[in-house]
py3Dmol code that shows the C-alpha trace and the ligand (Angstrom):
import py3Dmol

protein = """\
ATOM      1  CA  UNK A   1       0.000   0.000   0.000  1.00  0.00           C
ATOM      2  CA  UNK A   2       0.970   3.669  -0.838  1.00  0.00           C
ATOM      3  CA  UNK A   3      -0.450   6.331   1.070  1.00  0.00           C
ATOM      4  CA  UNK A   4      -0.023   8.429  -1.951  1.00  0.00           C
ATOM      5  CA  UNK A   5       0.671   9.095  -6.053  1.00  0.00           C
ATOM      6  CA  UNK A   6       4.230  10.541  -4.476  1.00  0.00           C
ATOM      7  CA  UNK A   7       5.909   7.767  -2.748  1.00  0.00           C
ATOM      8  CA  UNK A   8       5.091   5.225  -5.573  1.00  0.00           C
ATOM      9  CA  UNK A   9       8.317   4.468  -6.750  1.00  0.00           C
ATOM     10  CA  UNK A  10       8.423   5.893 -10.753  1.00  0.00           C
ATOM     11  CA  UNK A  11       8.814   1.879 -12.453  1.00  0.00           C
ATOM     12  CA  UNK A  12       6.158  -0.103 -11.475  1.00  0.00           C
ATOM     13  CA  UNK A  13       7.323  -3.375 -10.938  1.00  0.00           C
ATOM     14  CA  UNK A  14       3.590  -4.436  -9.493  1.00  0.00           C
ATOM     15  CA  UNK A  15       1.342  -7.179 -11.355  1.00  0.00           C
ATOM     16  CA  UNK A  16      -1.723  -5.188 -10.462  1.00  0.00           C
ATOM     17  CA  UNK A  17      -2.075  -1.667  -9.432  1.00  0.00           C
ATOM     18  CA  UNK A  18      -5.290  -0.121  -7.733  1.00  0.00           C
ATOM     19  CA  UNK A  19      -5.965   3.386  -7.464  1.00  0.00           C
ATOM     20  CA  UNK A  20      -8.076   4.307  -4.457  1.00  0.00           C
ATOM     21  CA  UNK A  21     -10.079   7.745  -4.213  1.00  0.00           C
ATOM     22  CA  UNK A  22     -13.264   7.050  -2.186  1.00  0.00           C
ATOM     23  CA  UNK A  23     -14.281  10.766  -2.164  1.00  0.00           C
ATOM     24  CA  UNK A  24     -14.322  10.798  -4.675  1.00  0.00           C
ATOM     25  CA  UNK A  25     -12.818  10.161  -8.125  1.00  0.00           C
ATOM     26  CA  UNK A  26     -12.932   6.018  -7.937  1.00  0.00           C
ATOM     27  CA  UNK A  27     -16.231   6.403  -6.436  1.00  0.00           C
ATOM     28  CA  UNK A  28     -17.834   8.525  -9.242  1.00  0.00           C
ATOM     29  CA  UNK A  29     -15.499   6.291 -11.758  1.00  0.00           C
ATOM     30  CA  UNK A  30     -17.223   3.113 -10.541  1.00  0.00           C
ATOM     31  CA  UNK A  31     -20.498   4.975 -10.542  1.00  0.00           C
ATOM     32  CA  UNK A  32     -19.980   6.477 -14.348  1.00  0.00           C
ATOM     33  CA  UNK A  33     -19.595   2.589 -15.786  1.00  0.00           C
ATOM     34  CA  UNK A  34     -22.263   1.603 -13.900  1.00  0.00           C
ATOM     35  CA  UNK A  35     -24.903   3.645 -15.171  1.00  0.00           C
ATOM     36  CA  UNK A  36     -23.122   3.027 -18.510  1.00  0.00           C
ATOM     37  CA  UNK A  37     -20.890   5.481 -19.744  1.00  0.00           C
ATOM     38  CA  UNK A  38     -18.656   3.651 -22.599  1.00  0.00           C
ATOM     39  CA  UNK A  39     -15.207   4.875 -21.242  1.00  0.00           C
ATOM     40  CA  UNK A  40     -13.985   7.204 -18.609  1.00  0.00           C
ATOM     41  CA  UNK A  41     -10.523   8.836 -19.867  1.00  0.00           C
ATOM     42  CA  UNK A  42      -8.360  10.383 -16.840  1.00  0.00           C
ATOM     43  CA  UNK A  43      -6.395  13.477 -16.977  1.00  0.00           C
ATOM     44  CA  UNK A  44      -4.401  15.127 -14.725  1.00  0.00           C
ATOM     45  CA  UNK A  45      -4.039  18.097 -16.707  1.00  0.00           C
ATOM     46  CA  UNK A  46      -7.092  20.210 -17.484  1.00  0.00           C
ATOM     47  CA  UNK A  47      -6.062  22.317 -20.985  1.00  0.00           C
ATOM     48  CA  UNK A  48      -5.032  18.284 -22.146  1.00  0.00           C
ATOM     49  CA  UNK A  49      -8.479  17.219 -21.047  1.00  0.00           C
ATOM     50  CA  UNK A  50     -10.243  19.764 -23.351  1.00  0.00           C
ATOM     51  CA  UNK A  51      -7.661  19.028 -25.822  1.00  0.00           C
ATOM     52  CA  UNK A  52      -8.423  15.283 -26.352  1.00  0.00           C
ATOM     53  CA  UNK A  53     -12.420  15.490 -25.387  1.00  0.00           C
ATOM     54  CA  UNK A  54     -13.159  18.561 -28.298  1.00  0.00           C
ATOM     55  CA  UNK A  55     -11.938  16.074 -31.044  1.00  0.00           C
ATOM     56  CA  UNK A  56     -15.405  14.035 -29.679  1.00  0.00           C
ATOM     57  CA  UNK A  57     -18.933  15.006 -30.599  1.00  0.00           C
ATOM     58  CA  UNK A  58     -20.178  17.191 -27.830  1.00  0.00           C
ATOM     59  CA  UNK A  59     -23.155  14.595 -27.256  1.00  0.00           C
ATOM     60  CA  UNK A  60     -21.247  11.738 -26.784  1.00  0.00           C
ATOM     61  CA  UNK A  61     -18.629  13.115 -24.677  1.00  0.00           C
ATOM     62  CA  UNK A  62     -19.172  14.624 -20.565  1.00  0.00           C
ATOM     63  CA  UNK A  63     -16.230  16.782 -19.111  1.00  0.00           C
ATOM     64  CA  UNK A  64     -15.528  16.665 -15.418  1.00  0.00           C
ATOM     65  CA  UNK A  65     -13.392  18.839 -13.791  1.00  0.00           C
ATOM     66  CA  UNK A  66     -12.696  19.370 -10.039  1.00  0.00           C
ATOM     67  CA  UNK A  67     -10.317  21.331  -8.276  1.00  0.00           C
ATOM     68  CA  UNK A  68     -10.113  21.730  -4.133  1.00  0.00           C
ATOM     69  CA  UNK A  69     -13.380  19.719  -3.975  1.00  0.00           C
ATOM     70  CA  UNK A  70     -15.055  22.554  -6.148  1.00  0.00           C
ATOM     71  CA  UNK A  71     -16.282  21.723 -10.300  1.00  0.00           C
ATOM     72  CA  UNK A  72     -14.253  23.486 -12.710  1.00  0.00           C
ATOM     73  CA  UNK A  73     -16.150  26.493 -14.060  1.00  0.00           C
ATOM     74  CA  UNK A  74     -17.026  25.527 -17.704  1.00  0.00           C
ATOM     75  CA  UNK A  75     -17.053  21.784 -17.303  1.00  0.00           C
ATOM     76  CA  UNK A  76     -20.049  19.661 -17.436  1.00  0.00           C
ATOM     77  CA  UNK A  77     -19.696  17.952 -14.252  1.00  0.00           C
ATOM     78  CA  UNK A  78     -17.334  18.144 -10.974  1.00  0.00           C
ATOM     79  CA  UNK A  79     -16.673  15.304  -9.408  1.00  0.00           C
ATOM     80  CA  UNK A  80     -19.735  13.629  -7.944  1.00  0.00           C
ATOM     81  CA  UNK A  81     -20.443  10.240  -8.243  1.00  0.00           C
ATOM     82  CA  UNK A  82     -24.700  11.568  -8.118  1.00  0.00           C
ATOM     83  CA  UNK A  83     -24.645  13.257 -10.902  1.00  0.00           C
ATOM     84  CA  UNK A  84     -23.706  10.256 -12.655  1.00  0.00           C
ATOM     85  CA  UNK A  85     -26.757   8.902 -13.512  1.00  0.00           C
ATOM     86  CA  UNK A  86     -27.360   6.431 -16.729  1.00  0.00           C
ATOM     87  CA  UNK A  87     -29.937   9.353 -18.353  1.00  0.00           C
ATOM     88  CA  UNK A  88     -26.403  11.389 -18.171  1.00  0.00           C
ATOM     89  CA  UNK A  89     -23.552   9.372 -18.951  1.00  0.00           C
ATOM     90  CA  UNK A  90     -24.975   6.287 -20.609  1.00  0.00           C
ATOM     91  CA  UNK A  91     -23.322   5.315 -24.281  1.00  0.00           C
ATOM     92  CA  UNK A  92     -20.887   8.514 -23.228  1.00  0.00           C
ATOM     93  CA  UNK A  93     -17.226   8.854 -22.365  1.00  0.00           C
ATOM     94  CA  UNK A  94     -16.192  10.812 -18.967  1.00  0.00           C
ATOM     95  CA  UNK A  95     -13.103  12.837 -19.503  1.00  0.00           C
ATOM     96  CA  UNK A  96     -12.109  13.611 -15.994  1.00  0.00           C
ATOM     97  CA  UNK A  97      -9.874  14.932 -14.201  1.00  0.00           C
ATOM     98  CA  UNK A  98      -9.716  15.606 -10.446  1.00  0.00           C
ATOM     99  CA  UNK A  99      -7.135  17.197  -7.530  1.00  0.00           C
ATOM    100  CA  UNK A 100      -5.376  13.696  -6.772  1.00  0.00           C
ATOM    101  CA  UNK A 101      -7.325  10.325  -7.712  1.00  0.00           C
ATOM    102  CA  UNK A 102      -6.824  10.899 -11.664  1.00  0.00           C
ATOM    103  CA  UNK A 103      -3.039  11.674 -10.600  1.00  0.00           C
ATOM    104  CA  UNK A 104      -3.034   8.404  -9.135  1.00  0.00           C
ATOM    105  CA  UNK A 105      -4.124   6.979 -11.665  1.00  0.00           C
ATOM    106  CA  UNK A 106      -1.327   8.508 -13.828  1.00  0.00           C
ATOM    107  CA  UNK A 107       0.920   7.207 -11.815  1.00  0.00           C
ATOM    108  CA  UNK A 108       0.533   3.938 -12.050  1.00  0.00           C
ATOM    109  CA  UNK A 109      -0.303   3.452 -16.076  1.00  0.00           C
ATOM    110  CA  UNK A 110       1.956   1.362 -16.712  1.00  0.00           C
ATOM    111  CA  UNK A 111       1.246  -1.705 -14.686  1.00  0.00           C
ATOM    112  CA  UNK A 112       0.071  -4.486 -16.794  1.00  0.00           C
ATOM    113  CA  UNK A 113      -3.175  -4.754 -14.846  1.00  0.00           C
ATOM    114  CA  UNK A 114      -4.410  -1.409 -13.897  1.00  0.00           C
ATOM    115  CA  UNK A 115      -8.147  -1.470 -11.613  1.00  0.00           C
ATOM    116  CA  UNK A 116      -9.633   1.468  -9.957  1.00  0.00           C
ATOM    117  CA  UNK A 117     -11.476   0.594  -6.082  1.00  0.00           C
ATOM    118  CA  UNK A 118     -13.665   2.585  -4.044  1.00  0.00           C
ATOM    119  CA  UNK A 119     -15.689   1.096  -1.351  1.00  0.00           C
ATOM    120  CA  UNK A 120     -18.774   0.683  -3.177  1.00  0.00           C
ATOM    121  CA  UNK A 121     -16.764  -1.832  -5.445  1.00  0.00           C
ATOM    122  CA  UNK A 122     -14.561  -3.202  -2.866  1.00  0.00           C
ATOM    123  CA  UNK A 123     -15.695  -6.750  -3.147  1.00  0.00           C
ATOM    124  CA  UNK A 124     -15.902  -6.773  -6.884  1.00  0.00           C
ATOM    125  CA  UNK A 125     -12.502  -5.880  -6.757  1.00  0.00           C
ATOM    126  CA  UNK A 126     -10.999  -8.706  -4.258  1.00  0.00           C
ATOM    127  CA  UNK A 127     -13.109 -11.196  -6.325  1.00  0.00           C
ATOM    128  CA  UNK A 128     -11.379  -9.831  -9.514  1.00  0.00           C
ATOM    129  CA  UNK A 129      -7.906 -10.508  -7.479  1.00  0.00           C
ATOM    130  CA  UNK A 130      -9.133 -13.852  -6.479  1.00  0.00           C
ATOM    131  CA  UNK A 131      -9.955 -14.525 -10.305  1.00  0.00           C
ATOM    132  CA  UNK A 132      -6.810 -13.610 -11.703  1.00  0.00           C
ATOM    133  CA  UNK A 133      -4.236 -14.219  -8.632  1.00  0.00           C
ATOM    134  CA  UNK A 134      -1.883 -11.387  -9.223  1.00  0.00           C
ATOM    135  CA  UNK A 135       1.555 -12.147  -7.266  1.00  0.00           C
ATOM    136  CA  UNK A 136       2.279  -8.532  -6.351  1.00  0.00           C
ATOM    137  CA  UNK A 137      -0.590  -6.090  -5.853  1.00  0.00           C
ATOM    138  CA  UNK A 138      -0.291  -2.618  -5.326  1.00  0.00           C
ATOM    139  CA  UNK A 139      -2.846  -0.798  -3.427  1.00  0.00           C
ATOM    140  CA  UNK A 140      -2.027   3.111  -4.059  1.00  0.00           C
ATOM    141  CA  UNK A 141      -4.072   5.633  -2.066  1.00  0.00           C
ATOM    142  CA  UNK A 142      -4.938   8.964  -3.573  1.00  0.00           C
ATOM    143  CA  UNK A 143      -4.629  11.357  -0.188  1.00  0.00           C
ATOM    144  CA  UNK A 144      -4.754  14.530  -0.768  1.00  0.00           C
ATOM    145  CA  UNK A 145      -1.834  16.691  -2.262  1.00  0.00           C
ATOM    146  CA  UNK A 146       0.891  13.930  -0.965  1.00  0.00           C
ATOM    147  CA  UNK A 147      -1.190  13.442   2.232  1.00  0.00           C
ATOM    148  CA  UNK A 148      -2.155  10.382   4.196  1.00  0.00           C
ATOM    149  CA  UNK A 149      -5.874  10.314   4.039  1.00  0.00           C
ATOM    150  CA  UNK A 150      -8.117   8.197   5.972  1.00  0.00           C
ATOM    151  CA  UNK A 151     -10.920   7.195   4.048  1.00  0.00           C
ATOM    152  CA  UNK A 152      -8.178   6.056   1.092  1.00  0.00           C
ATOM    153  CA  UNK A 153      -6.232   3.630   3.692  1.00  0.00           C
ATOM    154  CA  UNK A 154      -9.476   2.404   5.082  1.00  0.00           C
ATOM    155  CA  UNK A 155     -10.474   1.255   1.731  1.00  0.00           C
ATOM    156  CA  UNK A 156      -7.064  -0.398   0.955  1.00  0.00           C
ATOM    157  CA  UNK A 157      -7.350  -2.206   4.508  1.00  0.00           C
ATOM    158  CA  UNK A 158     -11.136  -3.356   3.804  1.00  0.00           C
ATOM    159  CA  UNK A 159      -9.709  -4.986   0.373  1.00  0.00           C
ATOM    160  CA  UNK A 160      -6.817  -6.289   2.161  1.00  0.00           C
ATOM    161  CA  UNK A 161      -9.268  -7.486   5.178  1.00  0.00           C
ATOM    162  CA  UNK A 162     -11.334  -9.313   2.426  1.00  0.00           C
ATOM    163  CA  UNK A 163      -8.785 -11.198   0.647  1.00  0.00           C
ATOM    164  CA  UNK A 164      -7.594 -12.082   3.919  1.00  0.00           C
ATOM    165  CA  UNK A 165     -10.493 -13.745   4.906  1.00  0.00           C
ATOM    166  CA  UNK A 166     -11.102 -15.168   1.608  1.00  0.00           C
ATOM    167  CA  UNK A 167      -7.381 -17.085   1.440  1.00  0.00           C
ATOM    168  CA  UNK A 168      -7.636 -17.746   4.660  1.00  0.00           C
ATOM    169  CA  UNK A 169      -4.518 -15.903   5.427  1.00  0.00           C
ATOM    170  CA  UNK A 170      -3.931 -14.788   8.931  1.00  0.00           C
ATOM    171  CA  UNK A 171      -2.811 -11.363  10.179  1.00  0.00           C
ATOM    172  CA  UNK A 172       1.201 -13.219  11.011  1.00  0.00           C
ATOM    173  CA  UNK A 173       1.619 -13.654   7.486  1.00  0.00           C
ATOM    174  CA  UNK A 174       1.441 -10.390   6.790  1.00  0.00           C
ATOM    175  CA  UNK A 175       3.828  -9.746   9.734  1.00  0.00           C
ATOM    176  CA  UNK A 176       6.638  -7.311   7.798  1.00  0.00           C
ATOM    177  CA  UNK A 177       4.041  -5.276   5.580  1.00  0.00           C
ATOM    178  CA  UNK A 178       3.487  -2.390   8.317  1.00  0.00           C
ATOM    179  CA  UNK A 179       0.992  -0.793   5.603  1.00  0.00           C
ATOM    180  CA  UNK A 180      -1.547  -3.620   5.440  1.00  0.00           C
ATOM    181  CA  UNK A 181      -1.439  -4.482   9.235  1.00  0.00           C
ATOM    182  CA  UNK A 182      -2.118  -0.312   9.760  1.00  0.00           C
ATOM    183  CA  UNK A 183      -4.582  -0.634   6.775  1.00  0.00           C
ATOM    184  CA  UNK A 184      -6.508  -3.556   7.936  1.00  0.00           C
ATOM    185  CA  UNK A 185      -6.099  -2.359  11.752  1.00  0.00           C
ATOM    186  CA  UNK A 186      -8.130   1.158  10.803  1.00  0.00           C
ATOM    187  CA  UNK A 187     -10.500  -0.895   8.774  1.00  0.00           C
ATOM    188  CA  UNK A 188     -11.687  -3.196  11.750  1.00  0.00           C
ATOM    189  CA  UNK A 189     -12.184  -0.445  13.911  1.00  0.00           C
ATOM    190  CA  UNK A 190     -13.828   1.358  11.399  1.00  0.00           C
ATOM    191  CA  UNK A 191     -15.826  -0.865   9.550  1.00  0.00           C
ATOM    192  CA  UNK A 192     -19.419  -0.360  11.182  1.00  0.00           C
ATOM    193  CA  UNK A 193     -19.031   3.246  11.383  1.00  0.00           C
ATOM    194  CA  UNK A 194     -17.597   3.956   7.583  1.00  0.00           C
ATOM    195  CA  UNK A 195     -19.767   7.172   7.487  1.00  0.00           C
ATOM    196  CA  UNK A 196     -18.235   8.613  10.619  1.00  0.00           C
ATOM    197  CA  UNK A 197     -15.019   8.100   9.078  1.00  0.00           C
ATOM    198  CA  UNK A 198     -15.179   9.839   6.377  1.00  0.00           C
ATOM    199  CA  UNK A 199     -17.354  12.498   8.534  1.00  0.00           C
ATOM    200  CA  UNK A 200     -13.603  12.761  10.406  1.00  0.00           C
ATOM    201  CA  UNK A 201     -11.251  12.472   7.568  1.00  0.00           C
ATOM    202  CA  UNK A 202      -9.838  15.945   6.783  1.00  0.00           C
ATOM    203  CA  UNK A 203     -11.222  15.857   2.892  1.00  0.00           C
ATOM    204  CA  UNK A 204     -14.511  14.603   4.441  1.00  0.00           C
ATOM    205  CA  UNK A 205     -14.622  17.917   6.163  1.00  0.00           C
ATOM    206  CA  UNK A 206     -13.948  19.997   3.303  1.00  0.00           C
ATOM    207  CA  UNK A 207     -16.751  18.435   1.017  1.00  0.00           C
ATOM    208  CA  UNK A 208     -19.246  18.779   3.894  1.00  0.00           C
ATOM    209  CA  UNK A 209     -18.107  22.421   4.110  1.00  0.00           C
ATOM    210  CA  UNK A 210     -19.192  21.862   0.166  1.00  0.00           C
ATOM    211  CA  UNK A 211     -22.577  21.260   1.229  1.00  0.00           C
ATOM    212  CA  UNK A 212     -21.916  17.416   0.219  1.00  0.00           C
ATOM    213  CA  UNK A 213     -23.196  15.483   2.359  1.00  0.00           C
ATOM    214  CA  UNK A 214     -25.352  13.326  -0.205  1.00  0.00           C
ATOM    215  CA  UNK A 215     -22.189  12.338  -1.642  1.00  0.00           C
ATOM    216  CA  UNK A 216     -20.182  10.688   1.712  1.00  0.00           C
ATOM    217  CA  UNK A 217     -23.354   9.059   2.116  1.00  0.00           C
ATOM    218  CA  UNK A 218     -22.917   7.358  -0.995  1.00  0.00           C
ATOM    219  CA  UNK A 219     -19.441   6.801  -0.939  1.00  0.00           C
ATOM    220  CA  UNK A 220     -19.751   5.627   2.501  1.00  0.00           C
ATOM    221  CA  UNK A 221     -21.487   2.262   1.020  1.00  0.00           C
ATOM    222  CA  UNK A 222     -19.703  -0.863   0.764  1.00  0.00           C
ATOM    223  CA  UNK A 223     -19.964  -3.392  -2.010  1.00  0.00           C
ATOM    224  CA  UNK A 224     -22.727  -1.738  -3.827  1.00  0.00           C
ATOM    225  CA  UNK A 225     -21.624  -2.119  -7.017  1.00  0.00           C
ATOM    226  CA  UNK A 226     -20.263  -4.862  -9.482  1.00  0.00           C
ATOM    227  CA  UNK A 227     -18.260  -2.896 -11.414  1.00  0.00           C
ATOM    228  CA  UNK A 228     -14.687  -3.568 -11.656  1.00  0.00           C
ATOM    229  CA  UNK A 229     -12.885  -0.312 -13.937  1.00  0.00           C
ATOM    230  CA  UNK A 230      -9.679  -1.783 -15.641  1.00  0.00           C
ATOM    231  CA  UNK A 231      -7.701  -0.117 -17.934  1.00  0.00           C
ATOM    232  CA  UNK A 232      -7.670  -0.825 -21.468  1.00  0.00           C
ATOM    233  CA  UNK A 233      -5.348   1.565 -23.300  1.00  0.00           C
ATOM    234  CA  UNK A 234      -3.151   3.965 -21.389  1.00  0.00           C
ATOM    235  CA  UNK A 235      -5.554   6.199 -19.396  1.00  0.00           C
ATOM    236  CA  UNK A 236      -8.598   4.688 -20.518  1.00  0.00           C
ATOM    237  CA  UNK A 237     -11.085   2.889 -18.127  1.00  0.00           C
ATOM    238  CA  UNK A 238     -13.445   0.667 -19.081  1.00  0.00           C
ATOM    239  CA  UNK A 239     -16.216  -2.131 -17.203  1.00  0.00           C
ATOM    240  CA  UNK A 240     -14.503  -5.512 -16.963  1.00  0.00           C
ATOM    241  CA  UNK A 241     -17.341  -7.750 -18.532  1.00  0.00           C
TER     242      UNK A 241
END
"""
ligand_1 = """\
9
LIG
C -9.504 14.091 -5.804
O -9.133 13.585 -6.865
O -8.755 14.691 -5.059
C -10.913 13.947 -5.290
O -11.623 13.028 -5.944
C -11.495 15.243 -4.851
C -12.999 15.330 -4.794
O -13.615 14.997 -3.788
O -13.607 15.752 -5.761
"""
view = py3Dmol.view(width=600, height=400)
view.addModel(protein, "pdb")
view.setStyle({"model": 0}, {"cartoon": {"style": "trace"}})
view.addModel(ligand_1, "xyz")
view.setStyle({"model": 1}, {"stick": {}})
view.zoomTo()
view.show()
């Protein structure tokens, strides 16, 4: 696990890498396939985002933007996984790009296996693990601006927690990996009371002084959704079918 984009090392040597962003890029990523949006294309750069989405027809295109938690003026959508609905986005590609999570993404392109988790896909996303059997995984958690965030790690630990349970693995094999013990750790304590969490996490604070509380509510869910977003070509997400 990487607490964030910064300390993952610049050659990915993973199998797998998963970019985490629970509020809320992943979350409205997961969301965006599921109501059926063809493709969601990730930039971390907004002028390159315009760039790439004007060569698409207007109606089969939707440009996100979000900056410090705020839309960017001019863009279709922010960042929230609500407004993703299939009347929106369905048949349509999302070209987004957010503060951190689409950074993350970046960062980790070139793994050969490239998934994006949330909590609302968390067990879609062990069972795609379990499926495939990756020998090194990479869990990489957005933060914020090269910060440790909470609701990030928690997810990482409740994917960790699940394959755990699934392999039958107990915590002394993981004795060594001080990120997955602390990951799984905040996860147990936290795991009834995922909406408080995010209520105390320090980006959870600055989208309720957003006026979003609609969208921790949502994000706060666990293993809502099927959807497992893998990347096809560099920077492009799509459904895994
Ligand atoms: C990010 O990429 O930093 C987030 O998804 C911010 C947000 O909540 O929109």
């Amino acid at each position: 696990i990487f607490h964030t984009p910064e300390l993952v090392p610049t050659k990915t040597d993973a199998d797998c890498a998963i970019a985490v962003d629970v509020l809320r890029a992943t979350s409205t990523m997961v969301t965006a396939l599921g109501a059926g949006a063809e493709a969601v294309q990730v930039f971390s750069d907004l002028d390159k985002l315009l760039e790439t989405s004007d060569r698409w027809a207007p109606e089969k295109r939707i440009r996100a933007g979000e900056r410090g938690g705020a839309m960017v003026e001019g863009f279709d959508f922010g960042n929230s996984p609500l407004a993703c609905t299939p009347e929106r986005v369905a048949g349509r590609r999302l070209f987004i790009s957010t503060t951190n999570g689409t950074r993350a993404l970046q960062q980790v392109e070139s793994a050969p296996i490239v998934l994006a988790a949330a909590l609302i896909n968390r067990q879609a996303i062990v069972q795609h693990l379990l499926d495939h059997q990756p020998e090194t995984v990479w869990i990489v958690a957005s933060g914020w601006e090269g910060s440790f965030s909470l609701e990030d790690t928690v997810c990482a630990g409740a994917i960790a927690h699940s394959l755990q349970a699934a392999l039958n693995c107990s915590l002394d094999k993981l004795a060594g990996n001080d990120e997955v013990i602390g990951a799984v750790s905040l996860y147990r304590q936290w795991q009834d009371s995922l909406l408080d969490l995010l209520h105390h996490a320090s980006h959870g604070q600055r989208l309720l002084r957003l006026e979003c509380h609609d969208d921790l509510n949502y994000c706060a869910q666990t293993d809502t959704s099927t959807v497992v977003p893998i990347q096809r070509e560099l920077g492009v997400l799509v459904s895994e079918k």
